[in-house]
C-alpha positions as CSV (number, residue, x, y, z in Angstrom):
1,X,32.0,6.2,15.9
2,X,28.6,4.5,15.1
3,X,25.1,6.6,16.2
4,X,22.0,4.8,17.3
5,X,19.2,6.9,15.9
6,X,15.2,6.1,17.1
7,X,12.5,7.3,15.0
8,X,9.4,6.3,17.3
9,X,6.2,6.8,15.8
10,X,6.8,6.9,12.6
11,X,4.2,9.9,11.2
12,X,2.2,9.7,8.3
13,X,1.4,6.3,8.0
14,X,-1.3,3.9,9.4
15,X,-0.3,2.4,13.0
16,X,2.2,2.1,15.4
17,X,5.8,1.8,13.7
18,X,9.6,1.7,15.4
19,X,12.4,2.5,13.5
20,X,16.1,2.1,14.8
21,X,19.1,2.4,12.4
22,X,22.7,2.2,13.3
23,X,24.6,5.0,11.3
24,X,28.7,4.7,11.0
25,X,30.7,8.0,11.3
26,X,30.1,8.8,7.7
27,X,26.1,9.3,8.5
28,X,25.3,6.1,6.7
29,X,23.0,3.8,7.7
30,X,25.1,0.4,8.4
31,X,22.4,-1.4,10.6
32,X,18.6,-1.0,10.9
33,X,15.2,-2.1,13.1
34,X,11.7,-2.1,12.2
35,X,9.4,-2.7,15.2
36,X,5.3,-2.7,15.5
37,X,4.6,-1.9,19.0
38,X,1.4,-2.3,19.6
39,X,-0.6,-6.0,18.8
40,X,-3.0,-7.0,15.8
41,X,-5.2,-10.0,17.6
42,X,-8.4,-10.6,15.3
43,X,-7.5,-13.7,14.2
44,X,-8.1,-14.7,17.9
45,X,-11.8,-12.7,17.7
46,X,-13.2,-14.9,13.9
47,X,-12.4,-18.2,16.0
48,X,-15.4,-20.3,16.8
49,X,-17.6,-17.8,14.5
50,X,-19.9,-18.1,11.5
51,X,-17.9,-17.9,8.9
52,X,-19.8,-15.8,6.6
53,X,-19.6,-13.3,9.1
54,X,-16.0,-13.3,8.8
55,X,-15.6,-10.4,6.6
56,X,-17.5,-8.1,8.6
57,X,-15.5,-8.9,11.4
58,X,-12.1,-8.6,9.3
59,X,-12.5,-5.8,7.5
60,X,-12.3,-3.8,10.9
61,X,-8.9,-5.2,10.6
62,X,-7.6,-2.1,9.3
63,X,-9.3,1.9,9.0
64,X,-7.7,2.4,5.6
65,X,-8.0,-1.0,3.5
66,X,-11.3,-1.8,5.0
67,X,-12.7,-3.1,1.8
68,X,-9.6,-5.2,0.7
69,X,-9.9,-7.4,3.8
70,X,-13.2,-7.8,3.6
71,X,-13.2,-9.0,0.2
72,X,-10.4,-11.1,0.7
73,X,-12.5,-12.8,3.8
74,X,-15.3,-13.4,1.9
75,X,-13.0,-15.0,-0.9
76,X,-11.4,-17.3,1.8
77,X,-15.4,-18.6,2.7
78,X,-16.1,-19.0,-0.9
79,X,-12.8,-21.1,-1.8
80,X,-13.6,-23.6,0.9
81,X,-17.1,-24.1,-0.5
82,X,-16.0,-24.3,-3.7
83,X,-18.1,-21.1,-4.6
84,X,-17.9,-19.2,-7.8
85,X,-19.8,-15.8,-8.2
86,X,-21.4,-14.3,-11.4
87,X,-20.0,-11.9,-13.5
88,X,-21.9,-9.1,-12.3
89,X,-20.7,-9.9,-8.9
90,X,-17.5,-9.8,-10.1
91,X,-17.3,-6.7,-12.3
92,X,-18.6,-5.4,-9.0
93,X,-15.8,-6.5,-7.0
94,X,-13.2,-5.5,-9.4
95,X,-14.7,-1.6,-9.1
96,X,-14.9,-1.1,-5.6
97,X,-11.5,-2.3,-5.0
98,X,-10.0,-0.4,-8.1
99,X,-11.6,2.7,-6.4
100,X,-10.0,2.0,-3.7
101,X,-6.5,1.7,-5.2
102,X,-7.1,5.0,-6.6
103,X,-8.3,6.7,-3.4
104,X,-5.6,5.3,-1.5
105,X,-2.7,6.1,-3.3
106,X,-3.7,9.8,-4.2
107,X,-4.0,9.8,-0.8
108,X,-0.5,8.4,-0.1
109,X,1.3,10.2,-2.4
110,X,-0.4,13.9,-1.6
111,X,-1.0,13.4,2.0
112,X,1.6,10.8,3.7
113,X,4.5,10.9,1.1
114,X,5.1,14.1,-0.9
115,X,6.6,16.0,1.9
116,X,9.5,13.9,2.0
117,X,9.9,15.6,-1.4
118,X,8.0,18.8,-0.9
119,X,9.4,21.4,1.1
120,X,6.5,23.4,1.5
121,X,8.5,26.3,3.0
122,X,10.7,26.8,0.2
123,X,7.8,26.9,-2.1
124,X,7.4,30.5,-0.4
125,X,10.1,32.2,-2.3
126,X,9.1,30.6,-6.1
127,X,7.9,32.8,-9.0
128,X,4.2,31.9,-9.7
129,X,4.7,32.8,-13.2
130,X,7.8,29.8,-13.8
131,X,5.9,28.2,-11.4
132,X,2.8,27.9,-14.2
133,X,5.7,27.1,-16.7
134,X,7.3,24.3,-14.4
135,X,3.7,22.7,-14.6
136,X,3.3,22.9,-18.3
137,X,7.0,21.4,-18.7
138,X,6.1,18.3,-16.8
139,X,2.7,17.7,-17.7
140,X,4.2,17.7,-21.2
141,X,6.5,14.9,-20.2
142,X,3.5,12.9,-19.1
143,X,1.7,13.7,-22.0
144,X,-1.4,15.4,-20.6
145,X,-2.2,19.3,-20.2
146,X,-1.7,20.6,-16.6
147,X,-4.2,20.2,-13.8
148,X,-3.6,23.6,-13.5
149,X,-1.5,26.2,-15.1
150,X,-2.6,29.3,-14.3
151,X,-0.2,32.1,-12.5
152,X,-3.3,33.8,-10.3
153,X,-3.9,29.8,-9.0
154,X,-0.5,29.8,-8.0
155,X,-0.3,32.8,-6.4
156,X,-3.2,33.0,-4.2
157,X,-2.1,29.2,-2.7
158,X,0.9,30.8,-2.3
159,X,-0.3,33.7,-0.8
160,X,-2.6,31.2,1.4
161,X,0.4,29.3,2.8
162,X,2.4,32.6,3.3
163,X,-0.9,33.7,5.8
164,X,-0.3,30.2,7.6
165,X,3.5,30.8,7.9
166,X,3.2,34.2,9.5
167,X,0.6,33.5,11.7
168,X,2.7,30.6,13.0
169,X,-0.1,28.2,11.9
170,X,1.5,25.8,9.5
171,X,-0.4,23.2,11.5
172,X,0.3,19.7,9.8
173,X,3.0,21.0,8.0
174,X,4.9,22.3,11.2
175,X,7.3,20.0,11.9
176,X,8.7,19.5,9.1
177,X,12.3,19.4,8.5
178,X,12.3,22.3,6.0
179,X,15.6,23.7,4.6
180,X,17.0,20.2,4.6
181,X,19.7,19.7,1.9
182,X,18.0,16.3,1.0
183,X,15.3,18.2,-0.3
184,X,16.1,18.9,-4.2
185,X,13.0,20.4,-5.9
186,X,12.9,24.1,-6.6
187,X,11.1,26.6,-5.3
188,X,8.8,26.6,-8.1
189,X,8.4,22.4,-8.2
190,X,7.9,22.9,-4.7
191,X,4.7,25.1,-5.0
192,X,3.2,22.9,-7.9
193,X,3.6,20.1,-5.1
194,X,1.5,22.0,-2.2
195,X,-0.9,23.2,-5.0
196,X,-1.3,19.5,-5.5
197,X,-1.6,18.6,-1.7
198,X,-4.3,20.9,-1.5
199,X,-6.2,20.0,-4.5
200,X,-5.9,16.0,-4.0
201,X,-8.3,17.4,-0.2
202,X,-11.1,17.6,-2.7
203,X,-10.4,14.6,-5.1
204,X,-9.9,12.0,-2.7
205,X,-13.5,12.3,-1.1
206,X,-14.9,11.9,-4.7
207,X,-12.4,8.5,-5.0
208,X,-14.1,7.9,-1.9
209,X,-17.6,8.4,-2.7
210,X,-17.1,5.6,-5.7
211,X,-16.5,2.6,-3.4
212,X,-19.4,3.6,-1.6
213,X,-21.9,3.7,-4.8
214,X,-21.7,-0.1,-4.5
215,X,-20.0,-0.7,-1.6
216,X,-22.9,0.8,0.2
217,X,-20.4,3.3,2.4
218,X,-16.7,3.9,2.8
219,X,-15.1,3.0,4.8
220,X,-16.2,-0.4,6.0
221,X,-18.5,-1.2,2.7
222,X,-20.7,-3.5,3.1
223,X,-22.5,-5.4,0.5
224,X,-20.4,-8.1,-0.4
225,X,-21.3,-11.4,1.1
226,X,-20.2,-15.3,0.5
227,X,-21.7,-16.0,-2.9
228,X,-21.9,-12.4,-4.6
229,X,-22.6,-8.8,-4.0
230,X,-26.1,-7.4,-2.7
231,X,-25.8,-4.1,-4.4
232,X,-28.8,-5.0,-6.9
233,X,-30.6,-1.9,-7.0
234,X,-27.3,0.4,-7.9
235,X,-26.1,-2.4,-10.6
236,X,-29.7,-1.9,-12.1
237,X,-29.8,2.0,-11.8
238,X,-28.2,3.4,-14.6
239,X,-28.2,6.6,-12.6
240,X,-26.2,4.9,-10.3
241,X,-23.6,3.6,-12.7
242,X,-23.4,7.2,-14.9
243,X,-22.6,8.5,-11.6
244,X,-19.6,6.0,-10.9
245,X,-18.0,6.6,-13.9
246,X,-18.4,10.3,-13.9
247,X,-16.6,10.4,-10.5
248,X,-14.4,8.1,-12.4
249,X,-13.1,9.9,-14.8
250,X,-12.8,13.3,-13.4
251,X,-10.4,11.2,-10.7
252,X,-8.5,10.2,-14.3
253,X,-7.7,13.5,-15.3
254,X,-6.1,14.3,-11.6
255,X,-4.0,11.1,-12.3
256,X,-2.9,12.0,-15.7
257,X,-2.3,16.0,-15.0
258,X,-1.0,16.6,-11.3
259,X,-0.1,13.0,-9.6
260,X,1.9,11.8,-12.5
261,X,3.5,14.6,-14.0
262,X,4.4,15.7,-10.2
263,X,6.1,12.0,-10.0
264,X,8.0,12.5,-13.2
265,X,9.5,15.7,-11.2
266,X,10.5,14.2,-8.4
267,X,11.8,10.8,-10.3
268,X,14.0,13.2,-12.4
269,X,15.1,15.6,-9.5
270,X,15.9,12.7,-7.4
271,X,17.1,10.1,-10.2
272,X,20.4,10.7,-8.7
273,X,19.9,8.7,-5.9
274,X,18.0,6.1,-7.1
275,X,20.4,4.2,-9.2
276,X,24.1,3.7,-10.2
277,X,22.8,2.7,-13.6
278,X,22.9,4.5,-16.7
279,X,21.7,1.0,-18.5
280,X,18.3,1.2,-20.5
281,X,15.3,-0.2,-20.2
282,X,15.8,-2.2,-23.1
283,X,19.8,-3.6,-21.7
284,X,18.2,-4.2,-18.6
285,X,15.1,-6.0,-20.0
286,X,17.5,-9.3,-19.9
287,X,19.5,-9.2,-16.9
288,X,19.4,-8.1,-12.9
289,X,18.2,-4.7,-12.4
290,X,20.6,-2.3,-9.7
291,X,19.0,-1.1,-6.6
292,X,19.4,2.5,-5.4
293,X,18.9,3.8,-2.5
294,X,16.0,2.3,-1.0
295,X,16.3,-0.8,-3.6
296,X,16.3,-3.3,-0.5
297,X,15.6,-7.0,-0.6
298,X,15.4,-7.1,-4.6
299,X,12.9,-10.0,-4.2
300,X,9.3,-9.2,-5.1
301,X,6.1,-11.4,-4.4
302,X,2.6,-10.9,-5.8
303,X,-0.6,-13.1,-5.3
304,X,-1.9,-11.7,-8.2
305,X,-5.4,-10.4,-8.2
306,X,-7.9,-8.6,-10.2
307,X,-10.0,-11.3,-12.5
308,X,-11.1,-10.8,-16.0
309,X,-13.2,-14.0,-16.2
310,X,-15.6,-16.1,-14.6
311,X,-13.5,-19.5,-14.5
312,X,-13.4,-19.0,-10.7
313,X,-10.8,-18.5,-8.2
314,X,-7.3,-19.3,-9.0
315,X,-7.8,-20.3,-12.7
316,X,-9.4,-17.1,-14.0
317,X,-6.9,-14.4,-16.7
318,X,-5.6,-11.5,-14.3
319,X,-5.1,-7.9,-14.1
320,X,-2.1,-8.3,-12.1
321,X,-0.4,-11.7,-12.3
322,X,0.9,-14.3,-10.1
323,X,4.8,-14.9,-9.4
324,X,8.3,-14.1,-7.8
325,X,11.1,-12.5,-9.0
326,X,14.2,-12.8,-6.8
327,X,17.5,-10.8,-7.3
328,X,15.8,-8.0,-9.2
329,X,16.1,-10.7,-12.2
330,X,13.4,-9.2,-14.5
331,X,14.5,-11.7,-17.1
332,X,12.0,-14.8,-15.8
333,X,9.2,-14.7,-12.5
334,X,9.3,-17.8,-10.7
335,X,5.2,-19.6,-10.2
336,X,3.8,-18.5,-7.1
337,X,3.3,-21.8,-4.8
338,X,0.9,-20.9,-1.5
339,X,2.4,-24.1,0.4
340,X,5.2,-22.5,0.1
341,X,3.8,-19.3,2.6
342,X,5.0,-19.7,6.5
343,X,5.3,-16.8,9.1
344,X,8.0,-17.3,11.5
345,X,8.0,-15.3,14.7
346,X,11.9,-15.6,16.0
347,X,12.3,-12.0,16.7
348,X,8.4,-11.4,16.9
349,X,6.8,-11.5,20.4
350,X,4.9,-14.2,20.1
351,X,5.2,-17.9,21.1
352,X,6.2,-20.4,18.1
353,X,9.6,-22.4,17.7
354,X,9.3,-22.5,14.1
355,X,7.6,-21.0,10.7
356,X,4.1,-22.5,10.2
357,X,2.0,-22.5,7.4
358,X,-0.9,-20.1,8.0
359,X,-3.4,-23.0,7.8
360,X,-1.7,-23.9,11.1
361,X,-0.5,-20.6,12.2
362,X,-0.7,-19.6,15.7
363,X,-1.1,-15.9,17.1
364,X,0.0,-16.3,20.6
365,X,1.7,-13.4,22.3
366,X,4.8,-13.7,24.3
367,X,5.9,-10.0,25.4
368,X,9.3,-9.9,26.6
369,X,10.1,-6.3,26.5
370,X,12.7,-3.4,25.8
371,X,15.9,-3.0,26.8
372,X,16.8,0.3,28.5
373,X,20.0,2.5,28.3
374,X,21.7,4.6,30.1
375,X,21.0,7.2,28.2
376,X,17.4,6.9,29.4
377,X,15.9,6.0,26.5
378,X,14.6,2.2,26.1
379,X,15.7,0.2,22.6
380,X,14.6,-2.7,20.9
381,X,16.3,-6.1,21.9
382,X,17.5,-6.7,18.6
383,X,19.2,-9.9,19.3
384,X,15.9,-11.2,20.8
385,X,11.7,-10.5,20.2
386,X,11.5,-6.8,19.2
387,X,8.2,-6.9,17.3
388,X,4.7,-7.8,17.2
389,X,4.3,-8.2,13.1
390,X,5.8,-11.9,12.6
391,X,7.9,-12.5,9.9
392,X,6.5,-14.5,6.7
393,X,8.8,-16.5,4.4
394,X,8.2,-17.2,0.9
395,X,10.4,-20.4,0.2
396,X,12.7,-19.6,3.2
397,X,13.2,-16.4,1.6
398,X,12.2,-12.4,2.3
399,X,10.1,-10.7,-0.1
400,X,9.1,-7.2,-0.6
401,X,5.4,-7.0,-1.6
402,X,3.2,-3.8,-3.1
403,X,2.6,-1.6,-6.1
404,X,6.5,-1.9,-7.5
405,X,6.2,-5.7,-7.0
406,X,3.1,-6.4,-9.2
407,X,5.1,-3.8,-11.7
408,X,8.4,-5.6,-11.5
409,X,6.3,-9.3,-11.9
410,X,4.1,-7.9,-15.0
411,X,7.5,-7.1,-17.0
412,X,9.0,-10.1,-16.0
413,X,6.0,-11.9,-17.0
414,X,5.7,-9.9,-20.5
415,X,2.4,-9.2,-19.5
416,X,1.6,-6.4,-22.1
417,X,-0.4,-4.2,-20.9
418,X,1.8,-4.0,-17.6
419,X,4.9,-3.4,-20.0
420,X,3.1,-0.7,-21.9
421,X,2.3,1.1,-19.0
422,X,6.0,0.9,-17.0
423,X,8.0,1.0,-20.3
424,X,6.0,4.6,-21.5
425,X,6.6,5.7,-18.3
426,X,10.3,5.3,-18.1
427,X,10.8,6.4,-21.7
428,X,8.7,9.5,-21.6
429,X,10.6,10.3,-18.7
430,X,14.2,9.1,-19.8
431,X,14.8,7.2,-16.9
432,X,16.9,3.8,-16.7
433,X,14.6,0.8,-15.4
434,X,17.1,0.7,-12.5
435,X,15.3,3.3,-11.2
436,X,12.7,1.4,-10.1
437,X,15.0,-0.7,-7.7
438,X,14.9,2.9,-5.4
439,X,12.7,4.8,-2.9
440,X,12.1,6.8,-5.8
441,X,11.1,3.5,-8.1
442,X,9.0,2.2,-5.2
443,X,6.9,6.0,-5.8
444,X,6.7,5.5,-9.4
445,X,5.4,2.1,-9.6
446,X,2.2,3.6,-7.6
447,X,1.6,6.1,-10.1
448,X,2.2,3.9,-12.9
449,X,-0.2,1.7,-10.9
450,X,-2.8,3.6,-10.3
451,X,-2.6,5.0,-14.3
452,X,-3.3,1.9,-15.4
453,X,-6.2,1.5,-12.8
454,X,-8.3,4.6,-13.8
455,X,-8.0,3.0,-17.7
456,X,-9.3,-0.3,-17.2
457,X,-11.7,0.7,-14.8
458,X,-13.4,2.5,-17.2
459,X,-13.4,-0.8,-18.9
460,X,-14.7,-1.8,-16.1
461,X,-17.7,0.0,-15.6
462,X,-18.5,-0.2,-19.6
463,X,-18.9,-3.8,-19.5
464,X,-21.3,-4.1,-16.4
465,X,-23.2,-1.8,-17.9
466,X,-23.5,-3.9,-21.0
467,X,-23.9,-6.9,-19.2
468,X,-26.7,-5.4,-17.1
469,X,-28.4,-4.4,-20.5
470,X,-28.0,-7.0,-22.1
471,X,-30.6,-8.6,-19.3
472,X,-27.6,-10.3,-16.6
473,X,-29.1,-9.3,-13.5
474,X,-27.3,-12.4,-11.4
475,X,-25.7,-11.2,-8.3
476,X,-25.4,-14.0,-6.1
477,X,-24.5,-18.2,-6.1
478,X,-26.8,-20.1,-4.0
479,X,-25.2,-22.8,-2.0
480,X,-25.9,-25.2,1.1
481,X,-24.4,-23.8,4.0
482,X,-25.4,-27.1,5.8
483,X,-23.5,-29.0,3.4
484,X,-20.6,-27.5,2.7
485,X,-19.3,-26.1,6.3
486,X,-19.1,-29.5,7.8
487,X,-15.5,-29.6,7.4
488,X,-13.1,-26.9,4.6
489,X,-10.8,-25.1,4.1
490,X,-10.3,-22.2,1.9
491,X,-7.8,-19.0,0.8
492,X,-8.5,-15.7,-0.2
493,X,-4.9,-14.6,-1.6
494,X,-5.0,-11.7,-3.7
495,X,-3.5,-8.1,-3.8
496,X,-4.2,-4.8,-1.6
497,X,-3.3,-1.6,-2.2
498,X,-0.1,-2.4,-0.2
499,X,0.6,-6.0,-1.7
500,X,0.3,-9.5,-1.2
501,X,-3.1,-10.1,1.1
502,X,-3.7,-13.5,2.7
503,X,-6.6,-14.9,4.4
504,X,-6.4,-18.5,5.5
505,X,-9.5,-20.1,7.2
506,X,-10.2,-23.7,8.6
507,X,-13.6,-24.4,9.0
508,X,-15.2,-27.2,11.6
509,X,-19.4,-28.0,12.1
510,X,-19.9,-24.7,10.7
511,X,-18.0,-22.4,12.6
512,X,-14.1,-21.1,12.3
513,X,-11.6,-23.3,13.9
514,X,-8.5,-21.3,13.1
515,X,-8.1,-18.1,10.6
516,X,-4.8,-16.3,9.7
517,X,-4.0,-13.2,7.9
518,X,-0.9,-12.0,6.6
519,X,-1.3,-7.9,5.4
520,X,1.3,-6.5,3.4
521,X,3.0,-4.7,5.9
522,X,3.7,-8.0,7.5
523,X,6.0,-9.0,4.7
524,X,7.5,-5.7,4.8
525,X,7.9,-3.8,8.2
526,X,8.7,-7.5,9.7
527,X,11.5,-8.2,11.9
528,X,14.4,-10.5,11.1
529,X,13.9,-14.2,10.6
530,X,15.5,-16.9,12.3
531,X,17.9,-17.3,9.8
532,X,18.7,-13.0,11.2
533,X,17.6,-12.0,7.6
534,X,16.4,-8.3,7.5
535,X,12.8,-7.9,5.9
536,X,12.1,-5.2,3.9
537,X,11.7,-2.4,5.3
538,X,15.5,-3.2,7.5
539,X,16.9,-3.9,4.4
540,X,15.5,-1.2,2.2
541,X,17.2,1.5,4.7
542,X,20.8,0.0,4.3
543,X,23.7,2.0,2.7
544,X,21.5,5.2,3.0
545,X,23.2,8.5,4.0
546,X,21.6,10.8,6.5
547,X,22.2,14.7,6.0
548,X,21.2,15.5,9.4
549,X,20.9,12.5,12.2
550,X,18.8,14.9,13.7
551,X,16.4,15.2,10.8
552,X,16.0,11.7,9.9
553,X,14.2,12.6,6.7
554,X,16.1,10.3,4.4
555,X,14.8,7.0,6.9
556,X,10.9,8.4,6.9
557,X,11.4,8.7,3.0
558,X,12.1,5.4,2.3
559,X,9.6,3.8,4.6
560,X,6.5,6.4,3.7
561,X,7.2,4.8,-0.2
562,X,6.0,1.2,1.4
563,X,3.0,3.3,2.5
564,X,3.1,1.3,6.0
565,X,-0.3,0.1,7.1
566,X,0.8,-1.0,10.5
567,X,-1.6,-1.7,12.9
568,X,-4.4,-3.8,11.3
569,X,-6.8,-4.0,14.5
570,X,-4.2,-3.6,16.8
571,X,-4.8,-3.3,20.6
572,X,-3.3,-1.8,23.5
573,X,-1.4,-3.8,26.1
574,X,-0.8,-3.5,29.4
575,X,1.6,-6.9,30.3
576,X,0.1,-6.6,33.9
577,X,-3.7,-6.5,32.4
578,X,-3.9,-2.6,34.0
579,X,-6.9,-0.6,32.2
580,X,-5.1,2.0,30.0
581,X,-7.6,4.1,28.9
582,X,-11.6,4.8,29.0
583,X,-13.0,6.9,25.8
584,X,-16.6,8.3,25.4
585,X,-17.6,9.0,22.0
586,X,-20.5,11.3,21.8
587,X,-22.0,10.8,18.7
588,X,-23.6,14.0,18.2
589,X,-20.7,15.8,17.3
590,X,-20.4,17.4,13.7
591,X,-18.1,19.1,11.8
């Protein structure tokens, strides 16, 4: 007989997120649910606003991606007045959102993911000495020396977790499900993991501290505005810039020696699962790659983003290209066309009778409810509204967005420096491209990702500097505001951290008349469509097998590799307008 299995919240992530999955009497997944429950209204706040104030507003959006909304914000003002901003300006862009990449997928891997590979108990019983060894073997495979190597290291953060364990203060790590057989990494790979965890504490503030040299703080930065950047005194300060890239590449060398060697261990340890394919990446080159567990839709999206020119928006070369690849085809990518962009909100609780394109999009919410059981326990109506993230259609079609989508688009587009990076990475690590279809694809192409990102961004840095020298000091497009506001329109479309970012405005006598944004967990954690297509998270989770129903590890493994930023600027509420909740905050508190 079939089991109905609620995961409600899901932990480790950003937000509010339901999961229900129908499992048949083999403990595989046959049905499944993804649910926001609780409501992301600031599209309703920006209307009737200036609209260079926009991106202050929508960065608060989100806590994590603060800086990727406001930049896209400010990108939607500047497309509607036909704005182009100097190069400095846009070297300057480029860096604090390539900092951010870096920040936040260290963070997602270490903090939010790697426990649904990590069993931190296990890693009680390993053998610091092979421990050191296990390190050396797989920092080998990625090329690099070890982060760290040494058996005394080893030991004492062994001997540091032990203390934790037997004082019954494991803390975060508490509730884990430790000891389940879906966990495959050895003692020993296990204690280079929480070694890792530990370590990544300390790097990730530094990642942090790099958006905030320009960004003027992190999170919420704040210096870019409609026309440029007003960072001038840290783009002239050599001091400033030393001190960027310094941070910079000492959060390389974590890349190259712990987060990537540690995802070559668990790609290999959990290869098994990934694919059915033994084909190479060469065989698979020209044909449909096979998905894994976890593989999902098979259809990727990416807006593209990251400009290497100044030819202006939508024209310039990019770091990440444009395009669609549907059916895992990595033979061709389809042209990205925005008309072709509409949210449809059949099973999403808001009013709407059909998909709209986000000029005209409508947030209007229409609550209708759970059902409850008899059992107690209140469910999703899954043949009704069961969500508040709409569901967005690319060409009447569901697409999975993020890191393994601008991977899978840059081989299908030959980019080069895209293939370099994806085909060294499976090669060193002798694993079919199929892999990549997978939970355990979805990880890799975030390491492989953010790789790629500490490289160029030392390009990055190295030619602002230049350009500063060589007596550029331009930072800002001057434009009439009178002139140009009367009536426009404009798109910032570009990539976050998570995928495919969208901000639509409308503009009307100067102020907002209607704005839109579609996140990246909107493509993926939506709800069916009204054509009852699953979206990618739902269909991600499909033909899965649970070890323990209890111990739902196997669901919160496949969603964590999404890295689910759910809420966006959600609020609470109460369908009979009841006050839910007063906070103080007392601002004097420190830590």
């Amino acid at each position: 007989m079939s089991k109905h299995i609620v995961v409600d919240p899901i932990t480790r992530i950003e937000g509010h997120l339901r999961i229900e999955a129908v499992i048949d009497e083999n403990n595989t997944i046959v049905d499944a649910y993804s649910a926001s429950t609780m409501f992301r209204g600031i599209e309703t706040i920006l209307q009737g606003r200036d609209p260079r104030d926009c991106g202050l507003l929508a960065m608060r959006i989100c806590g994590v991606c603060t800086g990727t909304h406001y930049q896209r914000s400010i990108e939607a003002v500047e497309d509607a007045f036909d704005i182009t901003i100097p190069k400095n300006a846009r070297i300057v862009r480029n860096l604090i959102q390539g900092a951010l990449y870096m920040h936040d997928h260290v963070v997602h891997f270490y903090h939010l993911h790697a426990l649904d590979f990590v069993d931190v108990v296990s890693a009680l019983s390993a053998d610091p000495a092979k421990t050191a060894a296990e390190a050396r073997k797989w920092a080998s495979v990625a090329g690099e020396n070890p982060y760290i190597d040494g058996e005394s290291e080893f030991k004492a953060i062994q001997d540091r977790v032990a203390k934790f364990v037997k004082q019954g203060r494991l803390g975060i790590f508490g509730n884990g499900y430790w000891g389940n057989p879906h966990y495959k990494l050895t003692p020993e790979q296990n204690l280079i993991g929480v070694a890792h965890y530990l370590q990544a504490l300390d790097i990730q503030r530094d990642m942090a501290k790099m958006q905030a040299i320009f960004g003027g703080k992190n999170p919420h930065p704040q210096s870019i505005v409609v026309g440029g950047v007003t960072c001038v005194q840290d783009i002239q300060n050599p001091a400033r810039l030393a001190l960027f890239k310094s941070l910079l590449l000492a959060g390389r060398k974590f890349v190259k020696e712990a987060y990537l060697p540690d995802v070559y261990m668990a790609g290999t340890m959990y290869a098994g699962e990934a694919t059915d394919s033994k084909a190479t990446f060469t065989e698979l080159m020209g044909g449909k790659g096979v998905g894994g567990t976890g593989g999902g839709l098979l259809n990727f999206m990416s807006y593209g983003d990251f400009r290497l020119d100044d030819t202006g928006f939508y024209k310039s070369a990019l770091l990440f290209p444009s395009g669609v690849v549907l059916g895992g085809d990595i033979s061709k990518v389809v042209p990205l066309d925005q008309e072709k962009i509409a949210e449809d909100v059949t099973h999403s609780w808001y009013k709407g009778d059909k998909p709209l394109h986000p000029y005209e999009g409508q947030t209007i919410p229409e609550y209708t409810g759970l059902d409850r059981r008899e059992d107690g326990n209140a469910y999703l109506k899954t043949k009704e509204k069961y969500s508040w993230i709409k569901s967005p259609l690319y060409n009447d079609t569901r697409v999975e967005v993020g890191p393994l989508a601008r991977m899978v688009i840059g081989v299908a587009a030959k980019d080069k420096r895209i293939t370099k990076y994806v085909t060294e990475f499976l090669e060193r690590g002798k694993l079919p491209v199929a892999v990549l279809f997978s939970t355990v694809g979805r990880t890799a192409a975030r390491a492989i990702e953010t790789n790629l990102m500490a490289d160029v961004m030392v390009e990055w840095i190295d030619e602002l500097t230049a350009n500063v020298l060589a007596g550029d000091k331009s930072t800002w497009t001057e434009f009439d505001f009178d002139k140009v506001s009367v009536s426009a329109k404009g798109r910032g479309m570009a990539e976050a951290p998570r995928g495919a970012l969208g901000h639509w405005v409308r503009i009307e006598e100067g102020k907002v008349a209607n704005y839109q944004a579609i996140v990246p967990s909107t493509w993926n954690a939506a709800p069916r469509d009204h054509k009852n297509r699953l979206g990618a998270y739902e269909a991600s989770l499909i033909g899965t097998k649970v070890a323990n129903p209890e111990q739902p590890l196997e669901i919160i493994r496949t969603i964590h590799s999404f890295d689910p930023c759910i809420a966006c600027a959600v609020h609470v509420v109460d369908t009979k307008g009841k006050e839910l909740a007063v906070y103080k905050v007392d601002t004097s508190c420190s830590i």
